[in-house]
TIDO-662773 format. One record per residue: z, y, x of N, C-alpha, C in turn; residue in one letter. Coordinates in steps of 0.001 Angstrom, whole numbers, plus 500000, padded with zeros to 6 digits. Atoms other than C-alpha are relative to their C-alpha. Layout:
ZYXZYXZYXA/...
// end
This chain:
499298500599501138349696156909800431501036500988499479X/499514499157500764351091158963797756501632499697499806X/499139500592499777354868158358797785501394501163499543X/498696498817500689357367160863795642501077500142500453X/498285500114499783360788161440796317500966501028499225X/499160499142501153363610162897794124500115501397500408X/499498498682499997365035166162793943499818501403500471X/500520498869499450361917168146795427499006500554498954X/501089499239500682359247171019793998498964499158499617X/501860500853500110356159169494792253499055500961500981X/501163498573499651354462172789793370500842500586501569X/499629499787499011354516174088797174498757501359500225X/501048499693499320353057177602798008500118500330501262X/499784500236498866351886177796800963499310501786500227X/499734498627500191352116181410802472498923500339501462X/500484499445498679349151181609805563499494500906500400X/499769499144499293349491183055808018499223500495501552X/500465499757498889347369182148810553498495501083500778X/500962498919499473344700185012810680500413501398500329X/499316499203499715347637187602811399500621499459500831X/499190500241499504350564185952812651499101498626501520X/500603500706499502348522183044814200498515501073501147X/501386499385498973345140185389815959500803501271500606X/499603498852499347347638188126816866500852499748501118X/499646500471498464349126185840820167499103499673500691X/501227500120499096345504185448821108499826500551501060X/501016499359498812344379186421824768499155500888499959X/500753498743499583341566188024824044499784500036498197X/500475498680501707340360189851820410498523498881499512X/501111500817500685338164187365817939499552501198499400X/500484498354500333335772189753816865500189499869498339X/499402499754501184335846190808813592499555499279498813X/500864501245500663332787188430811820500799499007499906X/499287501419500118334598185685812631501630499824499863X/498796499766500615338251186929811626499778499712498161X/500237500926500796336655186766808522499592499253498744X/500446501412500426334902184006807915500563498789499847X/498772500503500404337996182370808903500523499922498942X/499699499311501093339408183969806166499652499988498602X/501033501122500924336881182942803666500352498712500015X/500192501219499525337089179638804615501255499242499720X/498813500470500381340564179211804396500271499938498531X/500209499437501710340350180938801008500140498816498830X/501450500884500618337570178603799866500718498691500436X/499375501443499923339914175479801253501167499673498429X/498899500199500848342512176192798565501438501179500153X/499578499403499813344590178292799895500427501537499226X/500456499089500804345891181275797734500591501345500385X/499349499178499602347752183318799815499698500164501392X/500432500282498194346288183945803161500234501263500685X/499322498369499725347872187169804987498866500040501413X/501490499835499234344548189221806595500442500762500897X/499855499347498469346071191261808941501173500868500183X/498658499017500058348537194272810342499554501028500553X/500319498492499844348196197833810120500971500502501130X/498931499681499166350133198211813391499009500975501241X/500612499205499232348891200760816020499395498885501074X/500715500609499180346568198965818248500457499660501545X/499067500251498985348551199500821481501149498867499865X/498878501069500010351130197063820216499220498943499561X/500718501024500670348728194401818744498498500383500343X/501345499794499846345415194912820087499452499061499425X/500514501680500712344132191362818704499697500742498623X/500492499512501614344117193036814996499595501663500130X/499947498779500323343098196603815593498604500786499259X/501463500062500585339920196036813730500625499832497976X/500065500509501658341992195909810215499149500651498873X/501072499163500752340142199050809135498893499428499872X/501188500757500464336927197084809261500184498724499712X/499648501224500129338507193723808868499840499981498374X/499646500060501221339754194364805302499107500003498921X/501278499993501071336527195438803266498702499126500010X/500895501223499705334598192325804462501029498849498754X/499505500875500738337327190406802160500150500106498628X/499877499740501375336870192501799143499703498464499015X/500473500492501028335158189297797102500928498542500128X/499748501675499897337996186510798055500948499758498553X/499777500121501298339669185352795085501424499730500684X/498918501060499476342878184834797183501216501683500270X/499096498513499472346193187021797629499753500533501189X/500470499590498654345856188972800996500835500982500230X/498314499342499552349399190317802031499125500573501421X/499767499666498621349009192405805232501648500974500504X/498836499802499389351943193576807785499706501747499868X/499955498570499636352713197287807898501455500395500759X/498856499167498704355393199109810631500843500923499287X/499387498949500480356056202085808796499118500599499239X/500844499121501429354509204997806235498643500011500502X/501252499732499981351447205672808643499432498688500004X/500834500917500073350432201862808565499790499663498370X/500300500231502071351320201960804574498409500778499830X/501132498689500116348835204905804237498689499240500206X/501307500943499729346081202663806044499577499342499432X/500049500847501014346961199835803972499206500567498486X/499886499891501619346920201621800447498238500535500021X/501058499633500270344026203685801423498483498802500085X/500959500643500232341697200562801704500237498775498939X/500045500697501179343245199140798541500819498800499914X/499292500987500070345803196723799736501185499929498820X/499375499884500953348054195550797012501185498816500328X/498403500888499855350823193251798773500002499987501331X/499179499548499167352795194477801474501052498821500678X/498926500811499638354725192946804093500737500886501240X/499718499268498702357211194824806504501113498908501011X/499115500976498747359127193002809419501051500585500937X/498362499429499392363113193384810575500143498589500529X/499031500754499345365311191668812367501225499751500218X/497921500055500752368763190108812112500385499962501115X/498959499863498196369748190713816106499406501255500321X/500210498601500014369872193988817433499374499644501410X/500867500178498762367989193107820942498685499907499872X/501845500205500986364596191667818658499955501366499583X/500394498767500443364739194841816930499883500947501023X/500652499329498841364362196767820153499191500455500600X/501104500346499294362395195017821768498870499715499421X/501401500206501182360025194810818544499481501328499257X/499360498342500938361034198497816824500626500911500591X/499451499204499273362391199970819455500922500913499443X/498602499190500650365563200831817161500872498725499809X/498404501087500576369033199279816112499263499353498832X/500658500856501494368312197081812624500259500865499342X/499866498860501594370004200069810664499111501067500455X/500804499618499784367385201998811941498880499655499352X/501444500888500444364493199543811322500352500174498518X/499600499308501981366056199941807728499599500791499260X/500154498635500641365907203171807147498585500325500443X/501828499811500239362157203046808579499441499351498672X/501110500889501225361182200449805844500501500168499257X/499635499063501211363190202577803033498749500350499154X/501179500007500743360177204805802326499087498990499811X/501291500849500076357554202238802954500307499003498840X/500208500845500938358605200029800501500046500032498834X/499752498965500834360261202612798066497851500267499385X/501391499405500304356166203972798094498422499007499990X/500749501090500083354503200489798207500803499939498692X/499713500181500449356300199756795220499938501328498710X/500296499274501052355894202614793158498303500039499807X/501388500007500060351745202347793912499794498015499285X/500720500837500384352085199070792243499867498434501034X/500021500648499274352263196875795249501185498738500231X/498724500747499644354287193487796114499996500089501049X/499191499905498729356653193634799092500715498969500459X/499198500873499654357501190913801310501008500540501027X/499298499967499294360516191053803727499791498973501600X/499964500827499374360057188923806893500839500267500775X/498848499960499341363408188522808644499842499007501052X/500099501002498988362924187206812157501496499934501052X/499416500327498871365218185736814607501880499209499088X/499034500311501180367397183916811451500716499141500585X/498915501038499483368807181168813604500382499797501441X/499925499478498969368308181972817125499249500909500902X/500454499083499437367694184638819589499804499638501831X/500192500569498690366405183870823132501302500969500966X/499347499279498944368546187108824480501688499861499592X/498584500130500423371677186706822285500480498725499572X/499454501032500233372045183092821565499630499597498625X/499759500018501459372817181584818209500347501464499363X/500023498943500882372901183917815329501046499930498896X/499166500447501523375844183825813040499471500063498561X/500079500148501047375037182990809649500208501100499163X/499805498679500603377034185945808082498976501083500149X/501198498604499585374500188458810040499050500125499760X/501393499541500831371730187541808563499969499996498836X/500294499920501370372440187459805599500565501534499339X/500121498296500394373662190758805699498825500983499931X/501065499058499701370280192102806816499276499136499318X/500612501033500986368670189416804690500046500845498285X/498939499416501326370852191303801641498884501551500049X/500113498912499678369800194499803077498823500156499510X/501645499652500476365910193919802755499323499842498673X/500184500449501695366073192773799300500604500701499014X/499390498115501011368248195992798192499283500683500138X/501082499312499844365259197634799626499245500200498945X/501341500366501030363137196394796940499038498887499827X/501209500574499866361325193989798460499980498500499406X/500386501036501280360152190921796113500415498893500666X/500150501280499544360344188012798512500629500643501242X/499557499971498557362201187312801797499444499114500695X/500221501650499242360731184979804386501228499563501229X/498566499973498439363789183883807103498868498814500880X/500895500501499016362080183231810194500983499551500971X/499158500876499218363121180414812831498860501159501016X/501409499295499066360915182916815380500262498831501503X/500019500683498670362040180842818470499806498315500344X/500258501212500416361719177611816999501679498676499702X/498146500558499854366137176702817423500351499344498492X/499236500760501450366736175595813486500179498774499812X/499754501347500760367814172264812642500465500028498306X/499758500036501215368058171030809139501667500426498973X/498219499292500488372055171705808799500177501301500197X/499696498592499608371702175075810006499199500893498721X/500461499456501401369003175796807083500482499807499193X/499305499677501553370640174673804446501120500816500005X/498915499600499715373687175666805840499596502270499844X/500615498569500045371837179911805834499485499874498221X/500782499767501285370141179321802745501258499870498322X/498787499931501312373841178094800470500290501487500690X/499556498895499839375143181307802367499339500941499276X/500697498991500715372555183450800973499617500009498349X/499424500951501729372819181402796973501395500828499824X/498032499489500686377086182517797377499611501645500197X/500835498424499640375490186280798268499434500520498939X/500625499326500746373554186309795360498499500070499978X/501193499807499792370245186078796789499249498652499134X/500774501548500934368258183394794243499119499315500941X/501131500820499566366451180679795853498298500213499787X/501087499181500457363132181867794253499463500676500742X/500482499016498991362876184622796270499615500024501541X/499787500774498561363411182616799555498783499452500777X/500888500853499444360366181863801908500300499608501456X/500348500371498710360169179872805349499669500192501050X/501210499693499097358771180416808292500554499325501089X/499657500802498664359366177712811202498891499654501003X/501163499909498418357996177608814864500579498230500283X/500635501369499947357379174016816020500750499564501581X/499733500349498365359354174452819642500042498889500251X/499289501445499722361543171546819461499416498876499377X/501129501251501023359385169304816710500752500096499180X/498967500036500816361664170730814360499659500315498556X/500663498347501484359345172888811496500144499042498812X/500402500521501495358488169921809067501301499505499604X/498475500759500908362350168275808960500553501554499849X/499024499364500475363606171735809097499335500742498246X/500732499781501259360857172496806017500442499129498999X/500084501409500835361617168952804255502070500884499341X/498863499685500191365589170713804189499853501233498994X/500028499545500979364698173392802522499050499632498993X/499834500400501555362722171496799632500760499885499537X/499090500979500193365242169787799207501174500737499153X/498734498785501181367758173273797954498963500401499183X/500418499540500709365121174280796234498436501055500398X/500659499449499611362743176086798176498155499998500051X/501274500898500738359045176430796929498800501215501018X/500892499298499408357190179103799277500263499569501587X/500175500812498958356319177895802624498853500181501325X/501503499742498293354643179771806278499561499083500389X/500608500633498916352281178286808050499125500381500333X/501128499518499100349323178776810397498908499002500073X/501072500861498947346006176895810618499791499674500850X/499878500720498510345740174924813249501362499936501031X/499346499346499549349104176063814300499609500775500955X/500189499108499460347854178573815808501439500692500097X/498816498690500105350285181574816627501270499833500697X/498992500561499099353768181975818204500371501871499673X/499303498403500192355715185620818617499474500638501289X/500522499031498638354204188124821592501351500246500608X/498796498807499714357924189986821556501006498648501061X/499340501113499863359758186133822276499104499177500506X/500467500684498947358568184701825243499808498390499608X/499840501930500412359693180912824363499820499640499079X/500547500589501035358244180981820740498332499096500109X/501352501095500254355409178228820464499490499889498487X/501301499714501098352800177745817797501213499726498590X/499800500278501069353786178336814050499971498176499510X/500294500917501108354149175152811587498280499910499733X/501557499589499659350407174022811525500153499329498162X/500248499693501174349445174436807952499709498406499588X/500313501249499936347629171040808480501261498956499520X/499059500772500047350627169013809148500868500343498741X/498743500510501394352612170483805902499281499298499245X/500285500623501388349896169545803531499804498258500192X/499682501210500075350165166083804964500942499602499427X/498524500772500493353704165591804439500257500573498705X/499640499057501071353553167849801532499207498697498711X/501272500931500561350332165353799987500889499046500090X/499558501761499833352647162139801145500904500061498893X/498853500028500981355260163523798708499529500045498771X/500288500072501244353168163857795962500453501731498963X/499614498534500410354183167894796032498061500432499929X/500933499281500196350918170030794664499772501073501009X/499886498749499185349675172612797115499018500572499475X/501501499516500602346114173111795473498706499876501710X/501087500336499101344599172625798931499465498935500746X/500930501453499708341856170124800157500088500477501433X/499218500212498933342853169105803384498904499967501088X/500936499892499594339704168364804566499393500847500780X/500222498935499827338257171445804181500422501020501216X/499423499363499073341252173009805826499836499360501579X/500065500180499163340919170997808753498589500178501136X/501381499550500011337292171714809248500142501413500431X/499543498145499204338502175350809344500496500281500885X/498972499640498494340780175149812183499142499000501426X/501234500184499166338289172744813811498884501076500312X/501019498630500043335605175757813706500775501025500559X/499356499124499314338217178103814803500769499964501362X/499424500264498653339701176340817574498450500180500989X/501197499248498547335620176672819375499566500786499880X/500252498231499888335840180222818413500934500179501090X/499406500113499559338812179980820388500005499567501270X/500398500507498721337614177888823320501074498514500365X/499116500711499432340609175310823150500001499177499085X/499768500761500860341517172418820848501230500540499161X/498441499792500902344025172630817806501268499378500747X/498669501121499663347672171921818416500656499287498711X/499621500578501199347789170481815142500202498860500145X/500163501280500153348606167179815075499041499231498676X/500952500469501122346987166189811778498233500258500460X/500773499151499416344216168234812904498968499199500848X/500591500779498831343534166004815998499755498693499531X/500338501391500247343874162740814327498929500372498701X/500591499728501426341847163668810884498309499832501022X/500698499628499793339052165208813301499598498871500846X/500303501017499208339312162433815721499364498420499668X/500294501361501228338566159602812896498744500512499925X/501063499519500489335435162142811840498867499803501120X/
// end
């Protein structure tokens, strides 16, 4: 039942994630057919933004080190297809098989960046200078994904001010869009809005602002429902919730894509995707997988079928 409510987006996009961020905490390596067909599939659900992979050296991400052959299996999707890049030699990879929207990944605690980049954050900076500087002159959009926005497993809470300094930072870079990531799953709804007016008095436009909440506590869809609510119209998630962080031990599965376009559908917000479909897809991918979804929607939708 269709059921509106004031002062949110008609329109919600939704930014997935789960054939990168989601297949790259996998165990073992989905081969590359069925990366994707996934991928397709999601596409072909509605979906218009589906991020295909990360040009990251294979030693750190073995799960994607198939992007070189991954990528030219997706030439014919009609859908954006953001992938992750590290630095210039994963740009290079990227550009040379024609990618045209970029995403590089910092961090607003200096322990994540370490233990992810094995540098300070003004470091990680000055790595994703050129890369985005030279994604951006070839024509390319550049996302920002800022992880560890509200808490850090090794340092605690995260003051507010600090990320929005390095929040500030990645968007003087150049780069088009920010996503602020809950990576450990710690955000409650006062703490987002409460980051997101900080980064409004900063200067940073709402517009530019995307999501990304982990599901630890059962927190992703009220801390998602908080930012409609300022304004916020781009929106991570993962099929099936799949996914979680490798680097952050105690992160659990992404926001399951499923469950927003429920609550997203109950509000009478547009996403463009058939739900169906999508759930069908993460059904099919969970017995590529060998395990059931942790979707909730997911389980009841499939469990009715």
């Amino acid at each position: 039942m269709t059921v509106p409510d004031t002062g949110l987006p008609t329109r919600v996009r939704i930014h997935e994630v789960g054939a990168r961020d989601g297949l790259q905490n996998e165990r073992t390596a989905v081969p590359t057919e069925a990366k994707a067909e996934f991928i397709h599939r999601l596409a072909a659900a509605g979906l218009t933004t589906v991020e295909a992979t990360s040009f990251v050296h294979p030693k750190w991400v073995p799960q994607l080190a198939d992007a070189e052959r991954l990528f030219p299996l997706l030439a014919d999707i009609d859908a954006a297809l953001p992938v992750l890049v590290p630095n210039e030699r994963g740009l290079d990879r990227a550009l040379a098989l024609g990618a045209t929207r970029i995403a590089v990944f910092g961090s607003a605690t200096e322990t994540f960046a370490a233990r992810n980049l094995n540098r300070t954050v003004a470091e990680s900076l000055a790595m994703f200078e050129p890369v985005v500087a030279r994604a951006k002159e070839q024509g390319a959009h550049v996302r920002g994904y800022l992880s560890m926005c509200f808490g850090d497993p090794w340092e605690g809470a995260v003051p507010v001010p600090q990320v929005v300094r390095t929040a500030k930072a990645l968007l003087d870079l150049g780069c088009d869009e920010l996503s602020l990531g809950d990576t450990i799953g710690v955000a409650t709804p006062g703490h987002v809005r409460a980051l997101l007016s900080a980064l409004n008095g900063e200067g940073v436009a709402t517009e530019r602002i995307g999501v990304h909440f982990h599901d630890t506590y059962g927190q992703a869809l009220s801390n998602t429902l908080a930012a409609l609510q300022h304004g916020v119209t781009t929106v991570d998630a993962s099929a099936g919730g799949l996914g979680g962080c490798p680097y952050a031990k105690s992160a659990t599965g992404n926001l399951a894509t499923e469950d927003l376009v429920w609550m997203l559908d109950g509000l009478g917000i547009e996403t463009g995707v058939d739900l169906a479909a999508l759930t069908a897809t993460s059904v099919w991918m969970a017995e590529q997988l060998g395990r059931p979804s942790p979707s909730r929607t997911v389980r009841a939708l499939s469990h009715k079928e």
